[in-house]
PDB file of N, CA, C and O in Angstrom:
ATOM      1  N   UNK A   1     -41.822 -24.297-101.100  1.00  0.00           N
ATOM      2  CA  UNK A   1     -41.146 -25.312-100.322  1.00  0.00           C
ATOM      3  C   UNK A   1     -39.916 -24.682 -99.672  1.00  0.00           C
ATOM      4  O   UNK A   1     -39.120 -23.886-100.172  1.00  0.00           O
ATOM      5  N   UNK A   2     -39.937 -25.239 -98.387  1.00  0.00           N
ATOM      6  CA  UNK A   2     -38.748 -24.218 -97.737  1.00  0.00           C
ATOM      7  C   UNK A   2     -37.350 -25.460 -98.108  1.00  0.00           C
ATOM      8  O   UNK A   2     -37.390 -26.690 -98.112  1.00  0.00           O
ATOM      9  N   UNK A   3     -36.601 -24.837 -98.294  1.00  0.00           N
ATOM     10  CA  UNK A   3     -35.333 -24.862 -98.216  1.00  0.00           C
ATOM     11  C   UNK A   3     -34.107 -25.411 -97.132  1.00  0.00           C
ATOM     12  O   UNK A   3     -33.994 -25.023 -95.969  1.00  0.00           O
ATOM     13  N   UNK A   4     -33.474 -26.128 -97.622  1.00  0.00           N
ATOM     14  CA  UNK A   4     -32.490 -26.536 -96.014  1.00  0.00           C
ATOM     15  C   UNK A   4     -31.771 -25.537 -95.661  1.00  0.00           C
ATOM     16  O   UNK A   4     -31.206 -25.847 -94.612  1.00  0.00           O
ATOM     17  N   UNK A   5     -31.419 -24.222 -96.071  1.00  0.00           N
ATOM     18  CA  UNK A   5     -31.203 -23.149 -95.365  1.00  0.00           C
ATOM     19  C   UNK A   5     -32.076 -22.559 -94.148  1.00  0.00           C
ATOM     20  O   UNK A   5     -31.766 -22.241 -93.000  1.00  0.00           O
ATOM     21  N   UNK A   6     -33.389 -22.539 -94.914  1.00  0.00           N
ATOM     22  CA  UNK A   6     -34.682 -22.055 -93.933  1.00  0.00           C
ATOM     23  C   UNK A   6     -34.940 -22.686 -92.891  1.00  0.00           C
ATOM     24  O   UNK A   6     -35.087 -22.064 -91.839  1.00  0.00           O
ATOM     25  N   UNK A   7     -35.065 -24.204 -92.941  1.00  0.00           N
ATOM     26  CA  UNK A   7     -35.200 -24.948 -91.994  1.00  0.00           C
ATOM     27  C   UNK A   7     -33.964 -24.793 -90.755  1.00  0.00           C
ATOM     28  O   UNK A   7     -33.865 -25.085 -89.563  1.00  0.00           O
ATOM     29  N   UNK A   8     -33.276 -24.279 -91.601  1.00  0.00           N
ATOM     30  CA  UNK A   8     -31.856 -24.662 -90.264  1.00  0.00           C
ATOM     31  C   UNK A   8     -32.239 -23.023 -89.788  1.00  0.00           C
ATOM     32  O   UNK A   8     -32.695 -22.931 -88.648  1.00  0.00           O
ATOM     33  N   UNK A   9     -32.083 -21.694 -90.595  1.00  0.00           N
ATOM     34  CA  UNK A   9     -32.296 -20.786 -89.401  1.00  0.00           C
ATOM     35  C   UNK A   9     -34.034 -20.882 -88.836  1.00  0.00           C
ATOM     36  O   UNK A   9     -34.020 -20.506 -87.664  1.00  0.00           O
ATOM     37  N   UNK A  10     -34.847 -21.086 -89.073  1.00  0.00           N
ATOM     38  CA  UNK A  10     -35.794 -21.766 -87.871  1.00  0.00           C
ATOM     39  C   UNK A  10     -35.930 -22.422 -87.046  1.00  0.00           C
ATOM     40  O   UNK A  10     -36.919 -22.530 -86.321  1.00  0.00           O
ATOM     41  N   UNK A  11     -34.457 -23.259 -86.998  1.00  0.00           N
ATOM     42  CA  UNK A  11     -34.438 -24.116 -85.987  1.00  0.00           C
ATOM     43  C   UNK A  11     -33.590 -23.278 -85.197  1.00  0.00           C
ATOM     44  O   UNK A  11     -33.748 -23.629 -84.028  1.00  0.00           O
ATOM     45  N   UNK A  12     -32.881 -22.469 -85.259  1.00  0.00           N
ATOM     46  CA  UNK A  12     -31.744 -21.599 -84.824  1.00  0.00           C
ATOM     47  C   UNK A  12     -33.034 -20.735 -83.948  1.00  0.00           C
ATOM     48  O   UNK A  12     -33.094 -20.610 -82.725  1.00  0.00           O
ATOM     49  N   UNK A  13     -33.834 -20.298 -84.779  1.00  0.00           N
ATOM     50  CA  UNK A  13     -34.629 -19.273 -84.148  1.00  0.00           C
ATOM     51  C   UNK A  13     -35.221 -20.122 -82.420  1.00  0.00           C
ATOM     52  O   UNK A  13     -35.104 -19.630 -81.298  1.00  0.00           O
ATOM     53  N   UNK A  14     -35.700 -21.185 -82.712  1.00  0.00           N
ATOM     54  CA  UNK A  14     -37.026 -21.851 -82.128  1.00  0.00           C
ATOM     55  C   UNK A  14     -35.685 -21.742 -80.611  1.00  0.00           C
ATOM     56  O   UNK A  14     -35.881 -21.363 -79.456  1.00  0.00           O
ATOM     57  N   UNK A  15     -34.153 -22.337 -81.392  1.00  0.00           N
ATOM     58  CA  UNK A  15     -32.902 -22.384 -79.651  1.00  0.00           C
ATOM     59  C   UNK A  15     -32.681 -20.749 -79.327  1.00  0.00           C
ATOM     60  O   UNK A  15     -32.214 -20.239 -78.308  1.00  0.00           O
ATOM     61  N   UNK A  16     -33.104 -20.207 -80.361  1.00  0.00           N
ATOM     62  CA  UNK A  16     -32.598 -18.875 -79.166  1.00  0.00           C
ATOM     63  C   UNK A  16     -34.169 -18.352 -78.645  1.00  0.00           C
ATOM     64  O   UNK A  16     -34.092 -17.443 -77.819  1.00  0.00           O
ATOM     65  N   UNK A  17     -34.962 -18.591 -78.841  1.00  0.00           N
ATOM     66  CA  UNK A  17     -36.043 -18.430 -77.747  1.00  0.00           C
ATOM     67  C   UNK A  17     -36.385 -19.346 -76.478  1.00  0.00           C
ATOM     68  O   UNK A  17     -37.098 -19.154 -75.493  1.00  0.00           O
ATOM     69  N   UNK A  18     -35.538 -20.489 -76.926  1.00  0.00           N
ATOM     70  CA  UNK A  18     -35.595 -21.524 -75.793  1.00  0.00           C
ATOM     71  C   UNK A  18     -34.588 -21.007 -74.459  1.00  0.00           C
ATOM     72  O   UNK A  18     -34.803 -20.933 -73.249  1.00  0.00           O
ATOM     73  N   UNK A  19     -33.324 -20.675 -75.366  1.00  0.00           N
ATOM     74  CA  UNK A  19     -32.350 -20.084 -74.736  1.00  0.00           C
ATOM     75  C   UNK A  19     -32.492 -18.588 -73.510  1.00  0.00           C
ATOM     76  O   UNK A  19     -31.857 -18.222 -72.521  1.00  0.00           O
ATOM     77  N   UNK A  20     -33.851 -18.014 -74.379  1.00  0.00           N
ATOM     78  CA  UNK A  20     -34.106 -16.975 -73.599  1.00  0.00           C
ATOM     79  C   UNK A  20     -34.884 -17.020 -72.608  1.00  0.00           C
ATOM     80  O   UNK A  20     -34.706 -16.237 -71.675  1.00  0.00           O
ATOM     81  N   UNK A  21     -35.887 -17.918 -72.593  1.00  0.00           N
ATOM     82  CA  UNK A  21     -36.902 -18.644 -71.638  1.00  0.00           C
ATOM     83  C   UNK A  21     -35.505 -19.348 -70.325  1.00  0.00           C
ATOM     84  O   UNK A  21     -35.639 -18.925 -69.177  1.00  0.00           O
ATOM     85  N   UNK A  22     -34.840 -19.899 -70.472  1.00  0.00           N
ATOM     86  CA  UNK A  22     -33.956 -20.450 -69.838  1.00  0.00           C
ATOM     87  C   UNK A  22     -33.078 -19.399 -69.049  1.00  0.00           C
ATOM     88  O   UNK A  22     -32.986 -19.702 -67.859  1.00  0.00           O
ATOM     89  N   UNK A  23     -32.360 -18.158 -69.428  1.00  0.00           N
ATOM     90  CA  UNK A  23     -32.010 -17.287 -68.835  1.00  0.00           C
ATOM     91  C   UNK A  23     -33.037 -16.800 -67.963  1.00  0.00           C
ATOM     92  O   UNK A  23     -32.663 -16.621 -66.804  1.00  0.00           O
ATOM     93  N   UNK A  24     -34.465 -16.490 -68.268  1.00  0.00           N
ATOM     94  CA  UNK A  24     -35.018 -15.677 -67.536  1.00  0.00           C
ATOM     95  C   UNK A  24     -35.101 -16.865 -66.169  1.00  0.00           C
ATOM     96  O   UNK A  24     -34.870 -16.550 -65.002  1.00  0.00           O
ATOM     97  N   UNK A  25     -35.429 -18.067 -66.566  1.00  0.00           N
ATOM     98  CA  UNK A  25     -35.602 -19.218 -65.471  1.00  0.00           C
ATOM     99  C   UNK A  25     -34.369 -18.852 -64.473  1.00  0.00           C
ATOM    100  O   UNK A  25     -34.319 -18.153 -63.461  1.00  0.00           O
ATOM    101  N   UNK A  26     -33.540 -19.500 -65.075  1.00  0.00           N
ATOM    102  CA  UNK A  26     -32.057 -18.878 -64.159  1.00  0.00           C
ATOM    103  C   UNK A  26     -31.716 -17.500 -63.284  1.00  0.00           C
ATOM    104  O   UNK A  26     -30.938 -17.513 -62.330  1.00  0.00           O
ATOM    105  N   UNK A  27     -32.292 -16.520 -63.668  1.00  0.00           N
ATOM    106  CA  UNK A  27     -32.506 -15.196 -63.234  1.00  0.00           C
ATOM    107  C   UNK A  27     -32.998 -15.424 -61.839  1.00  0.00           C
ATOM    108  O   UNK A  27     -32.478 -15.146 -60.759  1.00  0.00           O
ATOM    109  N   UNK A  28     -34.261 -16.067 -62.172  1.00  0.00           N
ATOM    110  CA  UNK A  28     -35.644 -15.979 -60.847  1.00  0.00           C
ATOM    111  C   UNK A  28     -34.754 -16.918 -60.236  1.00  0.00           C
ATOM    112  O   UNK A  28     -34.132 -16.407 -59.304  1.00  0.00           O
ATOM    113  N   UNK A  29     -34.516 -17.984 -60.425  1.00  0.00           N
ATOM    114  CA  UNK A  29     -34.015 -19.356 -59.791  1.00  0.00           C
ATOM    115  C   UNK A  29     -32.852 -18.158 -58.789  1.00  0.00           C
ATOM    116  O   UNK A  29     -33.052 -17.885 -57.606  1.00  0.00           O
ATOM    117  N   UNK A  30     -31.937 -17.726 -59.444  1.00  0.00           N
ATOM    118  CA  UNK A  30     -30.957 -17.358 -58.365  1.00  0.00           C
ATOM    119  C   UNK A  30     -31.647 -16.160 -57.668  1.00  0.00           C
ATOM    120  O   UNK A  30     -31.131 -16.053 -56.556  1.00  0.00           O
ATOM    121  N   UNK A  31     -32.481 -15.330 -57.830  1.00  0.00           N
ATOM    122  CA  UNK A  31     -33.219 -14.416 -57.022  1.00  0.00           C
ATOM    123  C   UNK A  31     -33.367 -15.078 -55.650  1.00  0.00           C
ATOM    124  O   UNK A  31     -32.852 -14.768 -54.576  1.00  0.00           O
ATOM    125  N   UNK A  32     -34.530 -16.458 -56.087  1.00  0.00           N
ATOM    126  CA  UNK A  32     -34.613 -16.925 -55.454  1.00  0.00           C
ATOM    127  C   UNK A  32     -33.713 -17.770 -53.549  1.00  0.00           C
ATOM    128  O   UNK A  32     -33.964 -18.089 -52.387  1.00  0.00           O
ATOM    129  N   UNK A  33     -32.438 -17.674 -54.794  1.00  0.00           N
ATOM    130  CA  UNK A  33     -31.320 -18.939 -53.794  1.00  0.00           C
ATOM    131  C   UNK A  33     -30.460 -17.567 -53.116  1.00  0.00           C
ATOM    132  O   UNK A  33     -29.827 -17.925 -52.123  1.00  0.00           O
ATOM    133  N   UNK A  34     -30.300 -16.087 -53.432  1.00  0.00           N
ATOM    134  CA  UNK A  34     -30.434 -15.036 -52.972  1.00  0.00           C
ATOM    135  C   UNK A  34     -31.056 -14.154 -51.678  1.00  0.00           C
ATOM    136  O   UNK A  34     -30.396 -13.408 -50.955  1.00  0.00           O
ATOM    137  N   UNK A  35     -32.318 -14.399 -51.589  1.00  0.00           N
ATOM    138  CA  UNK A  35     -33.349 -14.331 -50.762  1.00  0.00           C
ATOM    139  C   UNK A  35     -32.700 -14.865 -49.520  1.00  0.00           C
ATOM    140  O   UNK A  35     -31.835 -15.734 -49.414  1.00  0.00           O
ATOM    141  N   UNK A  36     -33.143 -14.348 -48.856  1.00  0.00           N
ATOM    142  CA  UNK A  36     -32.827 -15.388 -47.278  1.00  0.00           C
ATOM    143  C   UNK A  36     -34.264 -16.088 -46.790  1.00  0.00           C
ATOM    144  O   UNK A  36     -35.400 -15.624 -46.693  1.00  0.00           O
ATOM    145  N   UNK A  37     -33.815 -17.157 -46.578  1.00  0.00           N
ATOM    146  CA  UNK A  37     -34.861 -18.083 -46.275  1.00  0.00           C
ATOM    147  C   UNK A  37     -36.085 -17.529 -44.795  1.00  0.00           C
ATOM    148  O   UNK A  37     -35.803 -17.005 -43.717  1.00  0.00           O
ATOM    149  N   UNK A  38     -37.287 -17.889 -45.312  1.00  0.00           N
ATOM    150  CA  UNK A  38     -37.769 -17.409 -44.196  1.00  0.00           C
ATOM    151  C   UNK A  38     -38.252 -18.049 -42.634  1.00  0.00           C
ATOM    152  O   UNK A  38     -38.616 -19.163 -42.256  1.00  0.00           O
ATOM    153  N   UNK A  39     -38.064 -16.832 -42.018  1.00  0.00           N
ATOM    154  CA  UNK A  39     -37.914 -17.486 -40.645  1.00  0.00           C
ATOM    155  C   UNK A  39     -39.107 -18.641 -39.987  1.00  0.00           C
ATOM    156  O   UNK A  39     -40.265 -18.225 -39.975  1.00  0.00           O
ATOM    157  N   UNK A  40     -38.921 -19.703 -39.582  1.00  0.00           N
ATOM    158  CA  UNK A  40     -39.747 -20.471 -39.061  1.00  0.00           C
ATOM    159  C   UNK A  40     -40.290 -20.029 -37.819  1.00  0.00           C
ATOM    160  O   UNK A  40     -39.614 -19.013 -37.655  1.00  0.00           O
ATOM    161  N   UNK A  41     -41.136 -20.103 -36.720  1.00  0.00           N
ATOM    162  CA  UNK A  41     -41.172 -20.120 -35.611  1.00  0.00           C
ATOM    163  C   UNK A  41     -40.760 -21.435 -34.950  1.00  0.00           C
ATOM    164  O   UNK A  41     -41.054 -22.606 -35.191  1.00  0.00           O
ATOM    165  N   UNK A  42     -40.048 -20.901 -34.114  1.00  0.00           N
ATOM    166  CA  UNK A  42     -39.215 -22.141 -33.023  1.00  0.00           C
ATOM    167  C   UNK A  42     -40.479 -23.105 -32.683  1.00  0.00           C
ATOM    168  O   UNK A  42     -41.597 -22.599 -32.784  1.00  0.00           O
ATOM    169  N   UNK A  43     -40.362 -24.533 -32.265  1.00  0.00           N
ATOM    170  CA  UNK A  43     -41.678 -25.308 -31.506  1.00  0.00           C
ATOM    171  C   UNK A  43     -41.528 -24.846 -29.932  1.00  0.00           C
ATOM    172  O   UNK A  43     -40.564 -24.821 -29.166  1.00  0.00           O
ATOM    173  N   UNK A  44     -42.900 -24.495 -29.796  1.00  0.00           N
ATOM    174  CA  UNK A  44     -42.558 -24.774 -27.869  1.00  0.00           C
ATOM    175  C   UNK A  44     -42.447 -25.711 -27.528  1.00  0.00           C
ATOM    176  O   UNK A  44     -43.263 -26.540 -27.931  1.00  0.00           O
ATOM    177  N   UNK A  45     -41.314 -26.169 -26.530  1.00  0.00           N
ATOM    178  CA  UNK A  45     -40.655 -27.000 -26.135  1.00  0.00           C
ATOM    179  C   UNK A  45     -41.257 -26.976 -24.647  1.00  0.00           C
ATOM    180  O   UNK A  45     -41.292 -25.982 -23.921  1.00  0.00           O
ATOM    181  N   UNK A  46     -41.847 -28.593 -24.251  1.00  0.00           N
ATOM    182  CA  UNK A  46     -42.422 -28.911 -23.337  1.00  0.00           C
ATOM    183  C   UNK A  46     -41.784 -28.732 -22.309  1.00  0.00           C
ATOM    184  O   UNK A  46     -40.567 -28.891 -22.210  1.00  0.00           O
ATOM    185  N   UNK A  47     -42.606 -28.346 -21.345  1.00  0.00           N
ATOM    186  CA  UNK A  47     -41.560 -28.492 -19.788  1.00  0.00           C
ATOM    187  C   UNK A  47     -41.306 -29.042 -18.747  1.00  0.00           C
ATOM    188  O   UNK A  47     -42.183 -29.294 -17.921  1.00  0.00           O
ATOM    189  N   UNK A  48     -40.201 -29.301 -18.601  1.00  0.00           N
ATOM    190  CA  UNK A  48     -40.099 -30.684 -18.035  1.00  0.00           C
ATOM    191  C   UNK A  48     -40.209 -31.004 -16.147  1.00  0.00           C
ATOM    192  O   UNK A  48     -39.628 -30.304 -15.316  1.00  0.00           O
ATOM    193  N   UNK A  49     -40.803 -31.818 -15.923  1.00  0.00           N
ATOM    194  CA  UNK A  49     -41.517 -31.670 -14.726  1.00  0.00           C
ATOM    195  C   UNK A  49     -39.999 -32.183 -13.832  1.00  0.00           C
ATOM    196  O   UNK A  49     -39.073 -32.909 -14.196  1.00  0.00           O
ATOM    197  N   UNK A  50     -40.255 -31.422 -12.502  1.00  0.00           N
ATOM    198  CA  UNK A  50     -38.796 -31.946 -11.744  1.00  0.00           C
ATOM    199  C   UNK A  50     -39.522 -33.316 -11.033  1.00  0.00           C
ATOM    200  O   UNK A  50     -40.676 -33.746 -11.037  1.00  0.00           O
ATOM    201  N   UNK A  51     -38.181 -33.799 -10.388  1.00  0.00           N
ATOM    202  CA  UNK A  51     -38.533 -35.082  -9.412  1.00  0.00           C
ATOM    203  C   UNK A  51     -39.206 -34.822  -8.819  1.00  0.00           C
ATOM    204  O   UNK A  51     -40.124 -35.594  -9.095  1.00  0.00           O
ATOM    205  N   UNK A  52     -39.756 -33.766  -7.521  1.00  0.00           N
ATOM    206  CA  UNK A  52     -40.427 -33.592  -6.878  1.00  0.00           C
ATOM    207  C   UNK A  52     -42.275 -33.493  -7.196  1.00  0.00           C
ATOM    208  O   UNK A  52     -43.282 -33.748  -6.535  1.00  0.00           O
ATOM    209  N   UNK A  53     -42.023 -33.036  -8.421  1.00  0.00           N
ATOM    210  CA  UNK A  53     -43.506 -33.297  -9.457  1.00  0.00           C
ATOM    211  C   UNK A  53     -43.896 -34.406  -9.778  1.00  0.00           C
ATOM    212  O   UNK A  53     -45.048 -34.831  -9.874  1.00  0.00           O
ATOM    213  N   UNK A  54     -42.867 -34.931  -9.964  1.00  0.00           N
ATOM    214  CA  UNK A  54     -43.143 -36.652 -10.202  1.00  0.00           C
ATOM    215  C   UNK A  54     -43.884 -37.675  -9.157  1.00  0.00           C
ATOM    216  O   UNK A  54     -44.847 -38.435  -9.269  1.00  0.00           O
ATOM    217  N   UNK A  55     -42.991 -37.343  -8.090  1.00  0.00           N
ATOM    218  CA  UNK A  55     -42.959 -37.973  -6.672  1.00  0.00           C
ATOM    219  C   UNK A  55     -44.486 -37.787  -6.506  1.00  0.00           C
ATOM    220  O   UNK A  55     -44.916 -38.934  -6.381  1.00  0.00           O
ATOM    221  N   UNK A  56     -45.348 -37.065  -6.453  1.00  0.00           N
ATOM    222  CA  UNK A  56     -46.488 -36.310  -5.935  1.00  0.00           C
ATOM    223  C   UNK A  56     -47.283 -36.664  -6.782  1.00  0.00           C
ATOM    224  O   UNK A  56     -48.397 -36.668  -6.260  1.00  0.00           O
ATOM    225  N   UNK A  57     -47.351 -37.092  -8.228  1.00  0.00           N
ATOM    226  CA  UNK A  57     -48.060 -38.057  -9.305  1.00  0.00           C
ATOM    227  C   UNK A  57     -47.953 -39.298  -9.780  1.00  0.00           C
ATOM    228  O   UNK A  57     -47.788 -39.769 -10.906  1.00  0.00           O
ATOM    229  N   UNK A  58     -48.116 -39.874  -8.378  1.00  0.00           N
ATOM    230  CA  UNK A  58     -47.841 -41.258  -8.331  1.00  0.00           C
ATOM    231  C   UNK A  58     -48.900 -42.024  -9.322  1.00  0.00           C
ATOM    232  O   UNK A  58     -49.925 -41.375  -9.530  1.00  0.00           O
ATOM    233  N   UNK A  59     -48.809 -43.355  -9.993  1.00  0.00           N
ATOM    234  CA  UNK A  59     -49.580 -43.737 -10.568  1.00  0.00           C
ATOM    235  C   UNK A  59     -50.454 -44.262  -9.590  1.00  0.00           C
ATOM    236  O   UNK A  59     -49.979 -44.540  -8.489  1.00  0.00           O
ATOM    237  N   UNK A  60     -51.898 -44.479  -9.859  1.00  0.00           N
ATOM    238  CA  UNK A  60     -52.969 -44.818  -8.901  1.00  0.00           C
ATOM    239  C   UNK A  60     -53.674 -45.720  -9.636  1.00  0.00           C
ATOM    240  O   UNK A  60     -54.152 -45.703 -10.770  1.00  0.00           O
ATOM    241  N   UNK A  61     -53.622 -46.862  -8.358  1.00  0.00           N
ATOM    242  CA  UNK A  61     -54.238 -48.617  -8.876  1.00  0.00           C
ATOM    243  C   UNK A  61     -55.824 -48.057  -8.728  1.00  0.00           C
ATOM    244  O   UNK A  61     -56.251 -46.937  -8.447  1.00  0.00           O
ATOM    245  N   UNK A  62     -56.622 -49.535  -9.090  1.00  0.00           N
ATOM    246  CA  UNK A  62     -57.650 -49.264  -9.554  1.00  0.00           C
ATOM    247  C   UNK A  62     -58.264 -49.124  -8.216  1.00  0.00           C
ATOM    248  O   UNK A  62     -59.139 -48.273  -8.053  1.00  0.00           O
ATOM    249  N   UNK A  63     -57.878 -49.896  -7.231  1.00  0.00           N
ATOM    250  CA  UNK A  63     -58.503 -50.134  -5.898  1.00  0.00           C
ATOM    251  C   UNK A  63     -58.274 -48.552  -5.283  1.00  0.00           C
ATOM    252  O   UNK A  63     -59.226 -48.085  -4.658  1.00  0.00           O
ATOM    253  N   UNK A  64     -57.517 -48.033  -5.379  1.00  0.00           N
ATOM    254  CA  UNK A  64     -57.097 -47.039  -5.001  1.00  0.00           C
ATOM    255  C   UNK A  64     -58.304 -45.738  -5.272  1.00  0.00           C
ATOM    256  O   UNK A  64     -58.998 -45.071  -4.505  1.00  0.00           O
ATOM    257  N   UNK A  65     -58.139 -45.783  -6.770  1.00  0.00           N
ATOM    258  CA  UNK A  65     -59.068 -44.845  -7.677  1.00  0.00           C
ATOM    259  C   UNK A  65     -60.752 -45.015  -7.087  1.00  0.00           C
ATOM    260  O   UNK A  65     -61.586 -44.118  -7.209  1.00  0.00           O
ATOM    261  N   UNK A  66     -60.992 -46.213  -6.507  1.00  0.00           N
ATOM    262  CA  UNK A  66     -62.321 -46.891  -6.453  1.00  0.00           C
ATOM    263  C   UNK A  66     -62.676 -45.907  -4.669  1.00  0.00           C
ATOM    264  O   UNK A  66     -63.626 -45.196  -4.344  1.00  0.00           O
ATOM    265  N   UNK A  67     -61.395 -46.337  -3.882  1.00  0.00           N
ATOM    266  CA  UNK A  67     -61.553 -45.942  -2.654  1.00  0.00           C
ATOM    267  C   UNK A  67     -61.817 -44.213  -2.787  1.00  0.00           C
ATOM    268  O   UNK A  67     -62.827 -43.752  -2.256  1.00  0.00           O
ATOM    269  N   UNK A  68     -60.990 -43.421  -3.419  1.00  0.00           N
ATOM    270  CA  UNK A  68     -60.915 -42.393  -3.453  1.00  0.00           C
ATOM    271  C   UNK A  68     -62.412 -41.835  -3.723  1.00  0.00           C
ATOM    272  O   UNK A  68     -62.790 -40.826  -3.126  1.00  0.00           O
ATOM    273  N   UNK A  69     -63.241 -42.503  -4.620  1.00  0.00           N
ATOM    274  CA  UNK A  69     -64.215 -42.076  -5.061  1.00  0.00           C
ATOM    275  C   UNK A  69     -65.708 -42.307  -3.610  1.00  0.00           C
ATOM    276  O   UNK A  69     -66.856 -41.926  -3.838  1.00  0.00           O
TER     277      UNK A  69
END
């Protein structure tokens, strides 16, 4: 039968392996926050049509669309 000595350094044991699992976590974790983040590619950004593009894409009624055809 173990003993309340035994029990207490086994429990001592079980926090310093917890303790060590936890450092190594912390290690990687700041490796991690270390690192420089990696680069995204920018979005292509649509281009924007001038007034004169506009002017020239007029919307077209149906009668219109009908004649054309």
């Amino acid at each position: 039968m173990k003993t309340s000595i035994d029990r207490i350094r086994g429990k001592i044991a079980e926090l310093g392996a917890k303790i060590a699992d936890l450092r190594i976590a912390e290690r990687e974790l700041e490796a991690l926050d270390a690192a420089p983040a990696p680069r995204t590619r920018s979005k292509v950004k649509a281009k924007r049509k001038s007034p004169a593009d506009v002017a020239t894409i007029a919307p077209q009624t149906v009668g219109a669309a009908i004649t054309d055809v």
